[in-house]
C-alpha positions as CSV (number, residue, x, y, z in Angstrom):
1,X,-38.2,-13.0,-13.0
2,X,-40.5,-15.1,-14.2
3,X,-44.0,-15.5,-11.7
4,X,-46.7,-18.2,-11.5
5,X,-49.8,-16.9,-13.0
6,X,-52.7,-16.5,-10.8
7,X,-55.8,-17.6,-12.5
8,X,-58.2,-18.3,-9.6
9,X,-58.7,-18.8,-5.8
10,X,-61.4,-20.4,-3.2
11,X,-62.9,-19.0,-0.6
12,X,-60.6,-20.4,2.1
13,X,-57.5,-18.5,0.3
14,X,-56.3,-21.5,-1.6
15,X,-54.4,-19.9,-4.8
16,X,-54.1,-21.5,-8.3
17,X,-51.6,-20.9,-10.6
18,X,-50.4,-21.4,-14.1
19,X,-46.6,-22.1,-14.2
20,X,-45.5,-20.6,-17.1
21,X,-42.7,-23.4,-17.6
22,X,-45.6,-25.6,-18.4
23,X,-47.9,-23.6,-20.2
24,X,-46.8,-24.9,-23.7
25,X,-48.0,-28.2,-22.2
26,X,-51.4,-27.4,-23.6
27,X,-54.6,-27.0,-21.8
28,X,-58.9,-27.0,-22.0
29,X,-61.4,-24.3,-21.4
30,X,-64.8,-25.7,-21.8
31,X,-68.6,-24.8,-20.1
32,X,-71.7,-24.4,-21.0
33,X,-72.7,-21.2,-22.6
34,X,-73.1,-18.5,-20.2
35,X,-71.1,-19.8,-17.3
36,X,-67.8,-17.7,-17.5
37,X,-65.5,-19.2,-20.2
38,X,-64.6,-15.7,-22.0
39,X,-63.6,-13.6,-19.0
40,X,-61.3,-17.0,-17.8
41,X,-60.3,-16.4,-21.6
42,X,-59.5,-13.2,-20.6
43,X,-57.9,-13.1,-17.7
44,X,-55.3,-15.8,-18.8
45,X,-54.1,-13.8,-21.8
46,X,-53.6,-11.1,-19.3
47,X,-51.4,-13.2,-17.4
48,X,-49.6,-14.4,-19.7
49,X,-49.0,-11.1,-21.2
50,X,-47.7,-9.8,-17.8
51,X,-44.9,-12.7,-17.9
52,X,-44.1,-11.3,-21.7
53,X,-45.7,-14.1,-23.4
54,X,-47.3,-13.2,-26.9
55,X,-51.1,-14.6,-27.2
56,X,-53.8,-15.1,-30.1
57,X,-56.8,-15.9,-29.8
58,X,-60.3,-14.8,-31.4
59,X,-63.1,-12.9,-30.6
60,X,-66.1,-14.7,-31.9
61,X,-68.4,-12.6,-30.0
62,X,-66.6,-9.4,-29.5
63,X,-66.1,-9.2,-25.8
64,X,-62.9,-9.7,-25.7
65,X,-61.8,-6.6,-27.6
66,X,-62.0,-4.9,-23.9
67,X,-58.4,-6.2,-23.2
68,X,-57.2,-3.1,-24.9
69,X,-59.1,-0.5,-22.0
70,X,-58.6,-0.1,-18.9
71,X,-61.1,-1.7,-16.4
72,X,-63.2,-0.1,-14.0
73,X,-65.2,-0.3,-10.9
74,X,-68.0,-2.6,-10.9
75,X,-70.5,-4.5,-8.2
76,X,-69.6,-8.0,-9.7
77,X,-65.9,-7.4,-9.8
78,X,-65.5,-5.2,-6.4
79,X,-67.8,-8.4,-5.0
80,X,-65.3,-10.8,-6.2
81,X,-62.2,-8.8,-5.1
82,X,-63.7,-8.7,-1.9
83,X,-64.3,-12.5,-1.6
84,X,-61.0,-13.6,-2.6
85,X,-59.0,-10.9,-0.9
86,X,-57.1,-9.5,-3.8
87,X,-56.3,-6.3,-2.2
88,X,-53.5,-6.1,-4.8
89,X,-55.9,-5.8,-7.7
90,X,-55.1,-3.3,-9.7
91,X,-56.9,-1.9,-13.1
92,X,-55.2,-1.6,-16.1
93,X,-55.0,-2.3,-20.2
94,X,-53.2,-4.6,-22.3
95,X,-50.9,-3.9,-25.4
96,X,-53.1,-5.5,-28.2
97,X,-53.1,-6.0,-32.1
98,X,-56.3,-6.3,-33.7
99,X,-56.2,-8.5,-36.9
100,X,-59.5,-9.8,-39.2
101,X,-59.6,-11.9,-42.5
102,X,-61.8,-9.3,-44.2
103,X,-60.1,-6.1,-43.2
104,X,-62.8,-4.3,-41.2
105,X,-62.0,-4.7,-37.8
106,X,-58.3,-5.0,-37.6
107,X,-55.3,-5.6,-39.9
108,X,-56.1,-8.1,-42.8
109,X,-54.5,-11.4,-42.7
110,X,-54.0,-13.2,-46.1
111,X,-52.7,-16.4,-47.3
112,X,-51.5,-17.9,-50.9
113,X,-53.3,-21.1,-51.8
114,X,-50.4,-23.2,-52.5
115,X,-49.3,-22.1,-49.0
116,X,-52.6,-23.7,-47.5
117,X,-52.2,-26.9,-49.3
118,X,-54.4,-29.2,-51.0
119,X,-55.5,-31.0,-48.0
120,X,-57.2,-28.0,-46.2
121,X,-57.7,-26.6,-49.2
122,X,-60.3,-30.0,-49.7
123,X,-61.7,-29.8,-46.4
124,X,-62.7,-25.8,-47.3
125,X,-64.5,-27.2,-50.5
126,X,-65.6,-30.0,-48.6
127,X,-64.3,-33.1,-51.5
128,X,-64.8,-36.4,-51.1
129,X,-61.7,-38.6,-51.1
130,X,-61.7,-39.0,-55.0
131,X,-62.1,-35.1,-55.9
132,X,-59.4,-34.3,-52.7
133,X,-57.0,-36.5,-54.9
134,X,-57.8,-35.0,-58.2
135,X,-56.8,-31.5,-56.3
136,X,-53.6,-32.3,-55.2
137,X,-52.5,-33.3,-58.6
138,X,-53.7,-29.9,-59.9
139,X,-51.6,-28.8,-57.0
140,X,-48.6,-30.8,-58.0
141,X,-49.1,-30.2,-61.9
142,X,-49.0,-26.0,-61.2
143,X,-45.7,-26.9,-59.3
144,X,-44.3,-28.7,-61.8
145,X,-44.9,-26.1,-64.2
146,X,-44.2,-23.2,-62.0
147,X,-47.4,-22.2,-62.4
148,X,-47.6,-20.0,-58.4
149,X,-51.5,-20.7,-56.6
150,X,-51.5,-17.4,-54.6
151,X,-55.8,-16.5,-55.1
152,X,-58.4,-17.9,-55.8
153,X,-59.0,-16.8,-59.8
154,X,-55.1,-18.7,-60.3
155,X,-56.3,-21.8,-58.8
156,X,-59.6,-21.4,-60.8
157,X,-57.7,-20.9,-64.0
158,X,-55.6,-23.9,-63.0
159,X,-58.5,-26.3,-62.9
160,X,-59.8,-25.3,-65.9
161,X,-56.5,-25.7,-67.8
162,X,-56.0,-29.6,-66.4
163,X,-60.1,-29.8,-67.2
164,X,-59.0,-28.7,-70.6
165,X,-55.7,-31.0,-71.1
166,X,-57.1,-33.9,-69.2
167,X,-55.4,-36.2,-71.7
168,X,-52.7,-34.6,-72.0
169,X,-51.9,-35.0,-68.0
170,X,-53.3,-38.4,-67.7
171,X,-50.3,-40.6,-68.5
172,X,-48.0,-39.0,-66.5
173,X,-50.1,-37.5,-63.5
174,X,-53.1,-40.3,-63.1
175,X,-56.6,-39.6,-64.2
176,X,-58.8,-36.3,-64.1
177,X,-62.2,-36.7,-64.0
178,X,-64.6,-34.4,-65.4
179,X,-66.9,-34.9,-62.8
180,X,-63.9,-34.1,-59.9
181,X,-62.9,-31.3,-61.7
182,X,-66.7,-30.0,-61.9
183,X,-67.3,-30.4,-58.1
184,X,-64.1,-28.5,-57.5
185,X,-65.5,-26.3,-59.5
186,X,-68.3,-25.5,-57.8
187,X,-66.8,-25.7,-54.5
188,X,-64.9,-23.0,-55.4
189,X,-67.9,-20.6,-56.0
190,X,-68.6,-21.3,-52.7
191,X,-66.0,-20.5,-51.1
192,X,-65.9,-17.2,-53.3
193,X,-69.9,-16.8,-52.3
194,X,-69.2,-16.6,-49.1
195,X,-66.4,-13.9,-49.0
196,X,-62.7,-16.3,-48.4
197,X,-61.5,-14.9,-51.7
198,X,-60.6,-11.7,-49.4
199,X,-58.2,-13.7,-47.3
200,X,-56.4,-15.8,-50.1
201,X,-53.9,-13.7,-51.8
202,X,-50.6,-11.4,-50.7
203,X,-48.9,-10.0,-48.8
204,X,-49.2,-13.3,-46.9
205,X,-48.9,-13.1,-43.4
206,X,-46.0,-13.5,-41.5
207,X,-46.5,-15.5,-38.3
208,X,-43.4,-14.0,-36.3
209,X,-45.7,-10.5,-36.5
210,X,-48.2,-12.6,-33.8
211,X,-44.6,-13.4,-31.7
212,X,-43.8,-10.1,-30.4
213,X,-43.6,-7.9,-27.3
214,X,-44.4,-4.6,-25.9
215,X,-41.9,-1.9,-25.4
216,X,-42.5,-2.6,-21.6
217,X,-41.6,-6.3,-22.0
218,X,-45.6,-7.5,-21.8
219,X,-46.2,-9.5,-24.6
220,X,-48.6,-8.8,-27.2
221,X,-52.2,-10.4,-27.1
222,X,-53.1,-11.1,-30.5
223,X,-57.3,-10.4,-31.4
224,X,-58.9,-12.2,-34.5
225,X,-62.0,-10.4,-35.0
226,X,-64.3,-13.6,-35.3
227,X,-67.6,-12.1,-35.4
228,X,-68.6,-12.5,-39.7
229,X,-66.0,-15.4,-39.8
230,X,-67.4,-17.7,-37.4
231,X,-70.5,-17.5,-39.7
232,X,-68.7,-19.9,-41.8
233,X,-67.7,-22.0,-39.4
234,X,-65.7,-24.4,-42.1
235,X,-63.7,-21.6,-43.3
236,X,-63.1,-20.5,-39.4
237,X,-61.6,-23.9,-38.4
238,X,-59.8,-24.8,-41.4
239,X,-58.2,-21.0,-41.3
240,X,-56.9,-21.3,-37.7
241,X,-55.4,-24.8,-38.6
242,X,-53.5,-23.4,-40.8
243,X,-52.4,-20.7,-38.7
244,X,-51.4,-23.8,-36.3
245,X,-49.5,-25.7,-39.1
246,X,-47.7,-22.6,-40.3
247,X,-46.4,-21.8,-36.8
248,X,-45.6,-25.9,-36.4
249,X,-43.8,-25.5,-39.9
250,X,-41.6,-22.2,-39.3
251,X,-40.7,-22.3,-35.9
252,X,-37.4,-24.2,-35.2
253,X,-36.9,-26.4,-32.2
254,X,-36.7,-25.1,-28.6
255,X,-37.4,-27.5,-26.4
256,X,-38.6,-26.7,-23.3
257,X,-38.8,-23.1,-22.3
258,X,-39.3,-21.1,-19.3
259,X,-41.9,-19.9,-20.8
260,X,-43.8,-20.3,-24.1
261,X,-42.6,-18.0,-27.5
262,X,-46.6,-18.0,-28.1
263,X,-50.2,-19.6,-26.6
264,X,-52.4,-20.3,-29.4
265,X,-56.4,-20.2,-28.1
266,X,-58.5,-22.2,-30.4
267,X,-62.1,-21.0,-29.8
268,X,-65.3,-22.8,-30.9
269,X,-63.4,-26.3,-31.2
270,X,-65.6,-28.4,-31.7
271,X,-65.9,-26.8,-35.5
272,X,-62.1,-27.9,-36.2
273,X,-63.2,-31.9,-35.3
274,X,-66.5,-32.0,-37.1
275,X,-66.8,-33.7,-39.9
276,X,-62.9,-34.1,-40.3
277,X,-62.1,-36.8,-42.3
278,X,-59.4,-39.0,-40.7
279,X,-56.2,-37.9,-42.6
280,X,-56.9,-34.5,-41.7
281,X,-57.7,-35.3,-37.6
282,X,-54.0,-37.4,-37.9
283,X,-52.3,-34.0,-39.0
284,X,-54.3,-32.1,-36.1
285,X,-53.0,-34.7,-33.5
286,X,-49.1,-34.8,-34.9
287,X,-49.1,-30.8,-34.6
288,X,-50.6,-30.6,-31.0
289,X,-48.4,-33.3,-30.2
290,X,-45.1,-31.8,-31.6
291,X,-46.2,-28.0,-31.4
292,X,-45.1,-28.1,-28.4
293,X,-41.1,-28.6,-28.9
294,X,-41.5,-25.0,-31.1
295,X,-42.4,-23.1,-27.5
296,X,-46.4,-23.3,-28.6
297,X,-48.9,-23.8,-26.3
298,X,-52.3,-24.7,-27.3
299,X,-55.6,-24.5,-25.5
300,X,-58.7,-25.1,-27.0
301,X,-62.3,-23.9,-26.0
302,X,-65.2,-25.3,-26.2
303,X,-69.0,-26.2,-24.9
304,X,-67.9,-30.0,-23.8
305,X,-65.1,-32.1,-23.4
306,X,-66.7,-34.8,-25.8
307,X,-66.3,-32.6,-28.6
308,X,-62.3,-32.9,-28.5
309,X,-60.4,-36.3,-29.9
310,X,-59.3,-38.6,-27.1
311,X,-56.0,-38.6,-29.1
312,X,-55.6,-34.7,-28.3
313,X,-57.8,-34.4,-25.0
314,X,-55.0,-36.5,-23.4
315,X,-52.6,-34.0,-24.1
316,X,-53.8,-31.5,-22.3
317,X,-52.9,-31.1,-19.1
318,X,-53.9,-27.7,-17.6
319,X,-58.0,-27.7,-17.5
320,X,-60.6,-25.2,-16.5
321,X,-63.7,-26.5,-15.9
322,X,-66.9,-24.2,-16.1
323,X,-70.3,-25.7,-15.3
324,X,-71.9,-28.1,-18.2
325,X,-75.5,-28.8,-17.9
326,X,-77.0,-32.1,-17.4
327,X,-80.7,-32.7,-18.6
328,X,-80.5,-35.4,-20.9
329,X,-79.0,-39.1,-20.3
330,X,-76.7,-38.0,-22.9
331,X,-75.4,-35.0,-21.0
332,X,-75.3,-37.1,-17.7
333,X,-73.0,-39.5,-19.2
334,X,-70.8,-36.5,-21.1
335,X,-70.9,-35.6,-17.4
336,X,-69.2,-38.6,-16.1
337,X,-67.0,-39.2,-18.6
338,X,-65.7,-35.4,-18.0
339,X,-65.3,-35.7,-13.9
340,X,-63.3,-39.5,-14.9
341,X,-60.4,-37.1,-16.9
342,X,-59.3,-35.3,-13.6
343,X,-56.9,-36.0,-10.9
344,X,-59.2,-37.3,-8.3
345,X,-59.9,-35.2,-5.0
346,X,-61.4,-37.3,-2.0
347,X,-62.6,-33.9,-1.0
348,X,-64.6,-33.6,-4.2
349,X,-67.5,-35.7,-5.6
350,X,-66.6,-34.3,-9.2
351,X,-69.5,-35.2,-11.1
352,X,-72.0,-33.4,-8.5
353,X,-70.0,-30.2,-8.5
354,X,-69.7,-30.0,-12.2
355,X,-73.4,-29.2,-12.7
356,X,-73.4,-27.1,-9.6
357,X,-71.3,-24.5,-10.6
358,X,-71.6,-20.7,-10.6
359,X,-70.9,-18.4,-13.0
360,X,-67.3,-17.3,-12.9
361,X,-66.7,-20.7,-11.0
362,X,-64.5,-24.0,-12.2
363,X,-63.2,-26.7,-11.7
364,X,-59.2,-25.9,-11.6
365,X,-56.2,-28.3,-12.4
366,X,-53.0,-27.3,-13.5
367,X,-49.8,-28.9,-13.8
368,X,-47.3,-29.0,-11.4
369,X,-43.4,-28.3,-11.6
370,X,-43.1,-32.2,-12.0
371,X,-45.6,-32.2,-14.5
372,X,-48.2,-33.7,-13.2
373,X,-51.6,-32.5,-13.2
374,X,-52.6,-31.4,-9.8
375,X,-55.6,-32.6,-7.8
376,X,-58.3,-30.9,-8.8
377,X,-60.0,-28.2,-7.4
378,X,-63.1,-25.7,-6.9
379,X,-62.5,-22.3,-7.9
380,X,-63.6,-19.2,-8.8
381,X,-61.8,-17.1,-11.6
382,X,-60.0,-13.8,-10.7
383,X,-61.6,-11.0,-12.6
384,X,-59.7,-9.2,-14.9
385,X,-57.7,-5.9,-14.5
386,X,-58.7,-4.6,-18.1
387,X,-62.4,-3.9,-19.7
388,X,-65.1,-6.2,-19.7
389,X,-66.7,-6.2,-23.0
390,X,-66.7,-4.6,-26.1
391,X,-65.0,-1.3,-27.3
392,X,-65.7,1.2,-29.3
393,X,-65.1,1.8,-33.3
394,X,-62.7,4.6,-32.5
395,X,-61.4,3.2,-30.0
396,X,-60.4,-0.1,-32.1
397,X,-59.0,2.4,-34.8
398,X,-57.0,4.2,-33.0
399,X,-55.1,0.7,-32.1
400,X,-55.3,-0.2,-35.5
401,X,-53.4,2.5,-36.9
402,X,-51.1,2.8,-33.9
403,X,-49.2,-0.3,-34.5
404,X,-45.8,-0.1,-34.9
405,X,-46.5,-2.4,-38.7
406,X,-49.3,0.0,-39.7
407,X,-49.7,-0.7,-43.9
408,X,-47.5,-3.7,-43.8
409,X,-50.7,-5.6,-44.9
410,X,-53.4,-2.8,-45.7
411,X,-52.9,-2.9,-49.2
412,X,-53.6,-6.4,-51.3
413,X,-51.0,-7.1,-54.1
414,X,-51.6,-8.9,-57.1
415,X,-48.6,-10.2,-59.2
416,X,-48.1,-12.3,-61.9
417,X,-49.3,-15.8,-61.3
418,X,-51.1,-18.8,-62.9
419,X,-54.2,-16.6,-64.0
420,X,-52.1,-14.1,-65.7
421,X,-49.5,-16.9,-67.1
422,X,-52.2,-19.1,-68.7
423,X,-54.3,-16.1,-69.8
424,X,-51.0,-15.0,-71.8
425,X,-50.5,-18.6,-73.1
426,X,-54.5,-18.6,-74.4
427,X,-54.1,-15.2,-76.0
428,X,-50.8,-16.4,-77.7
429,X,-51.9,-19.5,-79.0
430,X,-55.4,-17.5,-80.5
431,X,-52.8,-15.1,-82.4
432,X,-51.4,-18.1,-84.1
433,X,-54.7,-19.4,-85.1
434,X,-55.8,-16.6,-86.3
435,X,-53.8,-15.5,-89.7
436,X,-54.7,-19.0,-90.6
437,X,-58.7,-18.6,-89.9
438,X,-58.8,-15.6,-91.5
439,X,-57.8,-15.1,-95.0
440,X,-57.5,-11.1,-96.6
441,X,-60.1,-10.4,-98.8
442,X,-57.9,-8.0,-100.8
443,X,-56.3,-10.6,-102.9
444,X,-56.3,-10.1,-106.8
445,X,-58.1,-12.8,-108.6
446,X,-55.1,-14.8,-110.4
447,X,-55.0,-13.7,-114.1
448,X,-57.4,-16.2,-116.2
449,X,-59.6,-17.2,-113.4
450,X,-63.1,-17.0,-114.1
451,X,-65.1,-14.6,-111.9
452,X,-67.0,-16.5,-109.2
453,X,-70.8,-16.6,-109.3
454,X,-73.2,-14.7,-106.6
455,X,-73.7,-18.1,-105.1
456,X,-69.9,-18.9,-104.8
457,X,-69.4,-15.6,-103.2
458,X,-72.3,-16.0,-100.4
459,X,-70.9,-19.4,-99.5
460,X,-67.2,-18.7,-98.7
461,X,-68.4,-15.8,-97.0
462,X,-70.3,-17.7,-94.8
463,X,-67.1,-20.2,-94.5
464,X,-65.0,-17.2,-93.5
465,X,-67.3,-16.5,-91.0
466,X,-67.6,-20.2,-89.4
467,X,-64.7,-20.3,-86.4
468,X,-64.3,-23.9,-86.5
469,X,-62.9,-26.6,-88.9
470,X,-66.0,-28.5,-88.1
471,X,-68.0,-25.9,-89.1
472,X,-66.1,-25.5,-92.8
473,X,-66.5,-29.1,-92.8
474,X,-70.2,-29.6,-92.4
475,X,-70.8,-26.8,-94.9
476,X,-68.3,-28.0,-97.9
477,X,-70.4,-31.6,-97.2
478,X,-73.8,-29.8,-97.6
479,X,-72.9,-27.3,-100.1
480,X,-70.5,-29.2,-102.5
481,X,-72.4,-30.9,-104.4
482,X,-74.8,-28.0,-105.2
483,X,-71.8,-26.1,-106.5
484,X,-70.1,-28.3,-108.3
485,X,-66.2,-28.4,-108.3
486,X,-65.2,-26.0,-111.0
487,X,-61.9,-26.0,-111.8
């Protein structure tokens, strides 16, 4: 059976829950720094796990690793017990799958360029409009040609071969600029510079590993290690987009659920909405829109409210609300604009309270069986039942090795793609030219030919020698009429 998720309680006993029919509704962490947001983080991916509901979401600081350990005794959290009355509190861990783009903390997760697409693909390399285009039709030309993008050295090797054949694409394919093609280019040594060439390649990752569940029924709580990635923050965003799209792409229609296949946290979001040019925030707002028909919930965290779309804020419906700070006529106003989103509560002068509350404390609204949001409340979070914090190295190995998967992904391959098919086709096409560049020097002078002078000799050696027809050219222009033509 499935329960209503306790995720916080007041003072006076009043219980807040997350239905888990409308989970996939979407929702909003956001607070300050410092005022709670990662153990609420925590403590709804235990729930959910509890009601066998699979979870990702990542650890940019590496607190949240604790899920994995038991919890223990502490003054905060036996103080918090004791104020809300949760005799029923009871300590224990959560099955967990540790997963990291580089390999170091978790299992690696890969992906094939053509399988991230040109359009995040542009936003990673960060391309104007005019340089985004020119990519795609590198994109469409390797299709066309069944030329397969799976790293980065085949889509490098693909640029340069348009660059090279510019002409020879133009009539059919539109223009290629030199200049596009250069900044592409030099994106991509970027990109390489700052380590994604570890994450582009195979085995790609398959998203139904992130949809399972425990032997025990609780479903698994999926952990990006985020700590290196979220140094590059363009690469973070655009890499859990992707994730979003994939899982918008595969899944088939469900409808609504009891309960969601998977909730998708999106931490740090305000990096997914900065800077995003406007065709890529329209395909963010179609797949939190229609994610939600695959049985995907998707809540995204953040500092402020302001730093979501309006287009996507007003999808979700089930809001936490930690404390946001309000020094500057800027942040007063973020303020008001924030307290204007909720249900009302004549109870509650919502703008006050938001910059009066404690750590561990939020504003709580969650929607109701009709799906509407409910009135909103003052809360304080439950604490957790697992660890607080981090865990150790051997601990996290242990995990690592333990899953049931264990060298599904450990091992990179590398098979024949563009690189390797255009590196053949260059080394082909150089074994034709080169019988014709370079003529044996073993040949018997014809019978009756007159020996050639010293000079003669030096100068078609130095021909011989000279790689290109222009060369040969230059030199027969310089050098004929010294010689003479001798017949």
């Amino acid at each position: 059976m499935i329960k209503p998720m306790l995720i916080a309680k007041n003072s006076q006993g009043l219980e807040f829950s997350l239905l888990a029919r409308m989970t996939n509704r979407h929702g909003l962490v956001a607070g300050a720094t410092g005022t709670g947001k990662t153990v609420t983080l925590q403590k709804l991916a235990e729930a959910l796990s509890e009601n066998g509901v699979p979870v990702f979401l990542s650890d940019v600081k590496g607190d949240l690793s604790g899920i994995s350990q038991r919890g223990a005794e502490n003054p905060k959290i036996m103080d918090r017990i004791k104020l809300l009355d949760l005799s029923g509190h009871t300590f224990r861990e959560f099955p967990v799958t540790f997963w990291d783009v580089f390999g170091k903390s978790g299992h690696p997760i890969r992906v094939t360029v053509s399988d991230m697409g040109p359009l995040l693909m542009s936003r990673l390399l960060n391309l104007n409009e005019v340089q985004a285009g020119v990519l795609a039709l590198i994109f469409k030309i390797a299709d066309d040609n069944g030329l397969l993008l799976l790293d980065l050295k085949d889509l490098r090797s693909m640029i340069q071969y348009v660059g090279d054949n510019a002409q020879k694409f133009t009539t059919e394919y539109g223009n290629v600029s030199k200049s596009s093609v250069g900044a592409i280019q030099r994106g991509l040594l970027e990109l390489e510079a700052q380590g994604a060439d570890q994450f582009f390649g195979e085995p790609m990752l398959d998203i139904f590993d992130f949809i399972q569940t425990h032997s025990d029924g609780r479903g698994m709580i999926n952990i990006l290690a985020a700590d290196q990635l979220i140094s590059r923050p363009k690469v973070y965003a655009t890499f859990l987009l992707w994730l979003l799209s994939e899982l918008f792409e595969r899944l088939p229609e469900v409808g609504d659920l009891d309960k969601p296949k998977l909730v998708f946290f999106f931490d740090e979001a305000h990096l997914l909405f900065q800077d995003a040019p406007e065709a890529l925030l329209e395909k963010i707002e179609q797949v939190v829109r229609l994610i939600r028909s695959k049985g995907v919930g998707v809540y995204f965290v953040t500092q402020n409210p302001r730093d979501i779309p309006d287009k996507v804020l007003a999808q979700l419906g089930n809001r936490l609300q930690h404390a946001l700070r309000a020094f500057t006529p800027l942040e007063q106003k973020a303020v008001k604009i924030m307290a204007q989103t909720f249900r009302p509560n004549p109870k509650l002068d919502i703008e006050q309270v938001i910059t009066e509350l404690g750590v561990g404390e939020a504003l709580v609204s969650f929607l109701q069986e009709n799906g509407a949001p409910a009135p909103v409340e003052r809360a304080f979070i439950c604490p957790p039942q697992s660890r607080l914090g981090t865990i150790t190295d051997q601990e996290r190995q242990k995990i690592v090795q333990g899953w049931l998967h264990f060298g599904k992904y450990e091992k990179a391959v590398d098979r024949e793609s563009a690189f390797e098919i255009l590196k053949k086709r260059s080394a082909q096409k150089l074994a034709e030219v080169e019988p014709v560049a370079k003529k044996p020097t073993n040949i018997r002078r014809a019978p009756g030919r007159p020996r050639d002078s010293l000079g003669q000799v030096l100068v078609k050696s130095t021909l011989r020698t000279i790689g290109s027809s222009l060369g040969r050219r230059i030199l027969r222009g310089i050098l004929g009429s010294i010689l003479g033509n001798k017949k």
